[in-house]
C-alpha positions as CSV (number, residue, x, y, z in Angstrom):
1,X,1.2,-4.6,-19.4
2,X,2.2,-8.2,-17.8
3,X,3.5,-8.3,-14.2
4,X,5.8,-12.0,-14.5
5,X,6.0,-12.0,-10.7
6,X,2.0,-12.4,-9.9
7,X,1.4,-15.7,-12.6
8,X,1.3,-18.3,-9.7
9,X,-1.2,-15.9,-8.5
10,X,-3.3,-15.2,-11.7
11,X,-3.2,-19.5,-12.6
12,X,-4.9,-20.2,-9.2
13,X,-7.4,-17.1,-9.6
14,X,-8.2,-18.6,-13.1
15,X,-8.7,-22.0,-12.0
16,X,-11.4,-20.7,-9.5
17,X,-13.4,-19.2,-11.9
18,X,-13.4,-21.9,-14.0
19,X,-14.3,-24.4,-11.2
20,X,-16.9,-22.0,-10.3
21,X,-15.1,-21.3,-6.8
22,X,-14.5,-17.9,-7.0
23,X,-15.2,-16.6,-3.1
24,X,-17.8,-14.2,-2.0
25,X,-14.6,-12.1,-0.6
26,X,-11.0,-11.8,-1.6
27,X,-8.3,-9.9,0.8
28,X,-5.3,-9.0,-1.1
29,X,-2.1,-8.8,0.9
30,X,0.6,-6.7,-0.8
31,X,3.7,-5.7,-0.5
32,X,4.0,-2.0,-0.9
33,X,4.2,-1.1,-4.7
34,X,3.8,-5.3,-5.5
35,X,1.0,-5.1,-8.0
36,X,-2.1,-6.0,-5.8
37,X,-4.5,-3.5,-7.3
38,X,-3.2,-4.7,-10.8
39,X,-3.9,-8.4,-9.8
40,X,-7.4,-6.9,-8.3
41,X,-7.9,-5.3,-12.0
42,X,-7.0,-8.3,-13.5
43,X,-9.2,-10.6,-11.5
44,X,-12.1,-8.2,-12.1
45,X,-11.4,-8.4,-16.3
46,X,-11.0,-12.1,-16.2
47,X,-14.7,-12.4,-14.0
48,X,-16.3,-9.9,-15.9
49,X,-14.9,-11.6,-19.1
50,X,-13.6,-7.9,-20.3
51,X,-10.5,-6.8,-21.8
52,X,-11.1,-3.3,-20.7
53,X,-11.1,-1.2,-17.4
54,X,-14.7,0.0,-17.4
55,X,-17.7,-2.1,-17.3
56,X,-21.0,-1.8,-15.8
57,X,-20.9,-4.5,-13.3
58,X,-17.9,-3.1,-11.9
59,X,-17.5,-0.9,-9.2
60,X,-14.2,0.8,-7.6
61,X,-14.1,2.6,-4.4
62,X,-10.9,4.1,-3.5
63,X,-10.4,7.8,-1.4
64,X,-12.0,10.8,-3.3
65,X,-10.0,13.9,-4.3
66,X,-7.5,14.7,-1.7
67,X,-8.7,12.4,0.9
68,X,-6.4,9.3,2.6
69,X,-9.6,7.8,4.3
70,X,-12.7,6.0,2.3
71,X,-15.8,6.6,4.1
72,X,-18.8,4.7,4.9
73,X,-21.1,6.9,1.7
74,X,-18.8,5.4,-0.2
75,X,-19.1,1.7,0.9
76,X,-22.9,2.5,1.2
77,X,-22.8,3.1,-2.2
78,X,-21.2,0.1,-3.3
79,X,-23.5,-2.0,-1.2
80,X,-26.4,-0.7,-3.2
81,X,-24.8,-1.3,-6.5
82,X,-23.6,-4.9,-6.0
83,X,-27.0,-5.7,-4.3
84,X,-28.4,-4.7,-7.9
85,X,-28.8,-7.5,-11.0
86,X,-26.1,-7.7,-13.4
87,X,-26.5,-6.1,-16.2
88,X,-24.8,-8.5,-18.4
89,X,-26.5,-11.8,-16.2
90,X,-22.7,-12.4,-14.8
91,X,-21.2,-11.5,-11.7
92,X,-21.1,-8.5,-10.3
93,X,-17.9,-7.0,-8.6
94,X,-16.3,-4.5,-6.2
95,X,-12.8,-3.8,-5.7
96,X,-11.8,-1.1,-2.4
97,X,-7.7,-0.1,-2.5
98,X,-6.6,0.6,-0.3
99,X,-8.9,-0.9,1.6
100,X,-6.6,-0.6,5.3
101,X,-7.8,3.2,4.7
102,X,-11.4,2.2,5.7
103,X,-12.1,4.6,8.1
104,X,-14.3,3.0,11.1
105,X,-18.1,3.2,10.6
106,X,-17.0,2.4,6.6
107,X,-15.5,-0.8,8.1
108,X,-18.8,-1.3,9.9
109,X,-20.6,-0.8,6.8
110,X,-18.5,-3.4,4.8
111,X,-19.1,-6.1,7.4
112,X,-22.8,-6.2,6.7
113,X,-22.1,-6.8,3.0
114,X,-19.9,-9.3,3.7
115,X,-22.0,-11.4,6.4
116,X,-24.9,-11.3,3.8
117,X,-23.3,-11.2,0.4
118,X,-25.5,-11.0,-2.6
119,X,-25.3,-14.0,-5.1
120,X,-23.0,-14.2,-7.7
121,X,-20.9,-10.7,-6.4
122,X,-17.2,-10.8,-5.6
123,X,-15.6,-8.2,-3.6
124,X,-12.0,-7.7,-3.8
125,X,-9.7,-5.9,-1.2
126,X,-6.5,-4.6,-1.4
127,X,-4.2,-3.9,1.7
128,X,-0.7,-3.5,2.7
129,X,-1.4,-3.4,6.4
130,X,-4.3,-6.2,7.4
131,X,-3.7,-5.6,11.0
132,X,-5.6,-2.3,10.5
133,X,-8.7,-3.8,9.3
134,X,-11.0,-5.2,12.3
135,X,-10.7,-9.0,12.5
136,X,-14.6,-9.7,11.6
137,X,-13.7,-8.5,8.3
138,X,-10.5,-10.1,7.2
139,X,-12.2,-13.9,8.9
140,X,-14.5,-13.3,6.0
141,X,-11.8,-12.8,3.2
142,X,-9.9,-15.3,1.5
143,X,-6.6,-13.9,1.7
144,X,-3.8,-13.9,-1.6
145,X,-0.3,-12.9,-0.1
146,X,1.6,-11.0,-3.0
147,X,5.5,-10.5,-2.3
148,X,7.9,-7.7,-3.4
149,X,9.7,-9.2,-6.9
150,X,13.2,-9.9,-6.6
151,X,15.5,-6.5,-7.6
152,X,16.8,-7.7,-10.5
153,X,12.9,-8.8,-12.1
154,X,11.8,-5.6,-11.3
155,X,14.5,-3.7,-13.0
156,X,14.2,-5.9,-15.9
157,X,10.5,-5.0,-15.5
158,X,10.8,-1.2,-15.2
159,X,13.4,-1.5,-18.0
160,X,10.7,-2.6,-20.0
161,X,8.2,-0.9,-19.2
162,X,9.7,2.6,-18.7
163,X,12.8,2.4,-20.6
164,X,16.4,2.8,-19.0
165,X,16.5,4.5,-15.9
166,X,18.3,4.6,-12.8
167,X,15.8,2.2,-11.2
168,X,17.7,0.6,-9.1
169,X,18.4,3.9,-6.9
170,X,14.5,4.4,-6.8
171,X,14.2,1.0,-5.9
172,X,16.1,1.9,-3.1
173,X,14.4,5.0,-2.0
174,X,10.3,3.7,-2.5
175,X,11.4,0.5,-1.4
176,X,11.1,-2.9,-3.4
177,X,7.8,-1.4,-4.8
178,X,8.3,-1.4,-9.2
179,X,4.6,-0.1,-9.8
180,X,5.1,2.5,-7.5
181,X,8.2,3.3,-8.9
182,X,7.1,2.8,-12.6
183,X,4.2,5.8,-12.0
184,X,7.2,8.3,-10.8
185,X,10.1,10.4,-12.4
186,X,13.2,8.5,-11.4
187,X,15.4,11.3,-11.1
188,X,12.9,13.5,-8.9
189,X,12.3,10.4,-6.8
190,X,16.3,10.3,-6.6
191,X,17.1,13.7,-5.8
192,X,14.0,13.7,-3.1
193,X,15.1,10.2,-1.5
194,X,19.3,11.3,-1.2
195,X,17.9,14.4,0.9
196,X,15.7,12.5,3.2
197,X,18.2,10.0,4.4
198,X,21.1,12.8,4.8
199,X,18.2,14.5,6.8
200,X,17.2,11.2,8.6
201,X,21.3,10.3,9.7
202,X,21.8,13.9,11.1
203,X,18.4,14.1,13.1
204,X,19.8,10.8,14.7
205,X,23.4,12.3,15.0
206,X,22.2,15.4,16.4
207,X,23.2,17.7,13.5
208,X,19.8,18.9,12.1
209,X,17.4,21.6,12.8
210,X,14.3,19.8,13.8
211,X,12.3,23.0,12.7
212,X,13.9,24.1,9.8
213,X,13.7,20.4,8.5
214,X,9.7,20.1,9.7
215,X,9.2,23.1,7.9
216,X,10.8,22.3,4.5
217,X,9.5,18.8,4.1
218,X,5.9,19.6,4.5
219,X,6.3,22.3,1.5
220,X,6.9,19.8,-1.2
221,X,6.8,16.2,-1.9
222,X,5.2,15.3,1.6
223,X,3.9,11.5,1.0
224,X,7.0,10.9,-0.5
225,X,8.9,12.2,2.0
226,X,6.8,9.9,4.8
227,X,7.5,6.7,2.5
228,X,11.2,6.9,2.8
229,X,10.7,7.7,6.5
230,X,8.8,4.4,6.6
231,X,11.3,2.5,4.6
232,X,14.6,4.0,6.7
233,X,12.9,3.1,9.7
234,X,11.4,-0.3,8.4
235,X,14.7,-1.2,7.4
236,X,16.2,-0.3,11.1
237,X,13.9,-2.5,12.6
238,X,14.4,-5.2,10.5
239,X,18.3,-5.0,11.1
240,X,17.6,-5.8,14.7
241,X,15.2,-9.0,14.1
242,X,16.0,-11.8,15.2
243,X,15.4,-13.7,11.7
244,X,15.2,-12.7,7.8
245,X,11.0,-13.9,8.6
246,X,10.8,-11.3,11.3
247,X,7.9,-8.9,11.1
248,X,6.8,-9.6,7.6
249,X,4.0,-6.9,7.8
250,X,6.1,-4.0,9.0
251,X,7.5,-3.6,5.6
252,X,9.3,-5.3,2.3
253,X,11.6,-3.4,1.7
254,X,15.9,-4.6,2.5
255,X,17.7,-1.6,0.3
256,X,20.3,0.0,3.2
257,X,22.8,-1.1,4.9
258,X,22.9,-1.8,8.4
259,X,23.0,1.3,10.5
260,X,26.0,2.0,12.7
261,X,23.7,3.5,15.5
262,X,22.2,1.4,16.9
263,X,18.4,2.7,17.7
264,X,16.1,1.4,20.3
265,X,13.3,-1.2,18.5
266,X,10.6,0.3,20.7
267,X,11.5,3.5,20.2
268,X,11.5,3.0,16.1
269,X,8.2,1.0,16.5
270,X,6.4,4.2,17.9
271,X,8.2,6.5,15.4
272,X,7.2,4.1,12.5
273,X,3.5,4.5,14.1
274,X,3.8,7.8,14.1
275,X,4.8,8.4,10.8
276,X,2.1,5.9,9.4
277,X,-0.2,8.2,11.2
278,X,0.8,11.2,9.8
279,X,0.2,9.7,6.6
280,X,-3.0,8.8,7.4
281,X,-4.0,12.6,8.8
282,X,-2.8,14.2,5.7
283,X,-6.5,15.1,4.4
284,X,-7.1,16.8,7.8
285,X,-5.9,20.1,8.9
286,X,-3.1,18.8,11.1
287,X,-0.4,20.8,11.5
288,X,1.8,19.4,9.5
289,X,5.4,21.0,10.4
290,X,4.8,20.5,14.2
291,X,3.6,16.7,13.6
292,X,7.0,16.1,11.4
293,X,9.1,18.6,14.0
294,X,8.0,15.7,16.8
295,X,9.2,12.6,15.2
296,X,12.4,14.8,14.4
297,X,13.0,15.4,18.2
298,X,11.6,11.7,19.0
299,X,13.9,10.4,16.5
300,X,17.3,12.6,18.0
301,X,16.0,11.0,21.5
């Protein structure tokens, strides 16, 4: 599978290796759903001069089972595997994603790695959200920035990598995210996305039950549910920037029209907090109905 949107991306990565500049530490920035684990994947094949997805030298760390946090065992572990020689006399290399789910004393645990990195070892993050990783780590990163594909590339990508869909409508629920999109079922994704923005309008209009509507979301398709949440209230946000440039971290994602009610920034900052949060608690037994049943009456305020 070929991602045209990353090539300026992969050209610069492979002219590092082969000037032998390849950094001790590599932070990449994506969009949502841009392809920065694939890129991370693909840097890892090209070091490791592999064309497949397991090698020795190579070592992944994302959240275990059910989990939305990686924790410090886990970076523990893969301090103690890159501090190990090669097995093939190469490099050896670690890629965490999503690495702005490091919980804290993880984060702590990474920093020492990367303030005495072991020779010839690259370690590769993948965030969406930097500002969630402590600024000791990403000073030691060399950062990549990868940006959502124009809509019409990535339908012509899903096209043709999926087959016809209605990809543009997913697009427009998951935000301008293609290999988030290309790992769903379009019409699920569809269905799901049309009933959280008629329940997102009426919370604001004041014609939903902030119970009944806690209750059913957390039955079925929860993270979903929370990512057009994000997007709806990224998108809010962004309508009341100042500039197209504004905020670029808060989100990628331009797919609905500017809202006629007009909703307090602060207030949608908090909410969009809130729901990121929730996100992130969703290993944990949190009560998930009365978490979503308070951004409901937040968002009717």
């Amino acid at each position: 599978m070929s991602v045209p949107w990353l090539e300026k991306e992969m050209a610069a990565l492979r002219a590092a290796h082969e000037a032998d500049r390849m950094p001790h530490a590599l932070l990449i920035h994506e969009a949502p759903g841009a392809g920065g684990e694939w890129l991370a994947n693909w840097t890892a094949r090209m070091v490791l001069r592999t064309d497949k997805d397991q090698h020795p030298d190579w070592v992944r760390v994302h959240p275990v089972d059910e989990s939305k946090q990686i924790r410090i065992e886990q970076i523990r572990e893969l301090g103690e595997e890159l501090s190990l020689t090669s097995h093939q006399g190469g490099y050896k290399l670690g890629v965490i994603s999503p690495a702005d789910v490091l919980n804290r004393f993880a984060a702590n645990a990474l920093l020492k790695t990367l303030e005495e990195p072991p020779p010839r070892t690259v370690l590769i993050l993948v965030v969406t959200q930097p500002s969630r990783l402590p600024a000791t780590i990403l000073s030691r990163c060399q950062r990549i920035r990868i940006a959502a594909p124009e809509r019409s590339e990535a339908v012509a990508w899903l096209e043709a990598t999926r087959g016809k869909g209605n990809w543009n409508a997913v697009l427009d629920i998951v935000g301008e995210a293609p290999l988030l999109a290309a790992e769903s079922d379009p019409e699920a994704v569809v269905q799901i996305g049309t009933e959280v923005r008629r329940g997102l309008e009426d919370a604001v209009a004041g014609r939903s039950d902030p119970v009944a509507t806690a209750e059913r979301w957390s039955r079925a398709e929860l993270p979903l549910r929370l990512r057009c949440f994000e997007n709806w209230l990224t998108e809010r946000i962004r309508a009341q920037g100042e500039s197209p440039g504004f905020l670029t971290e808060v989100g990628a994602v331009t797919y609905l029209q500017r809202p006629q009610t007009v909703l307090n920034i602060r207030g949608l900052f908090e909410l969009l907090d809130g729901v990121r949060d929730l996100k992130a608690a969703l290993d944990t037994p949190i009560n998930r109905g009365l978490a979503l049943e308070t951004l409901f009456r937040r968002l009717e305020r």
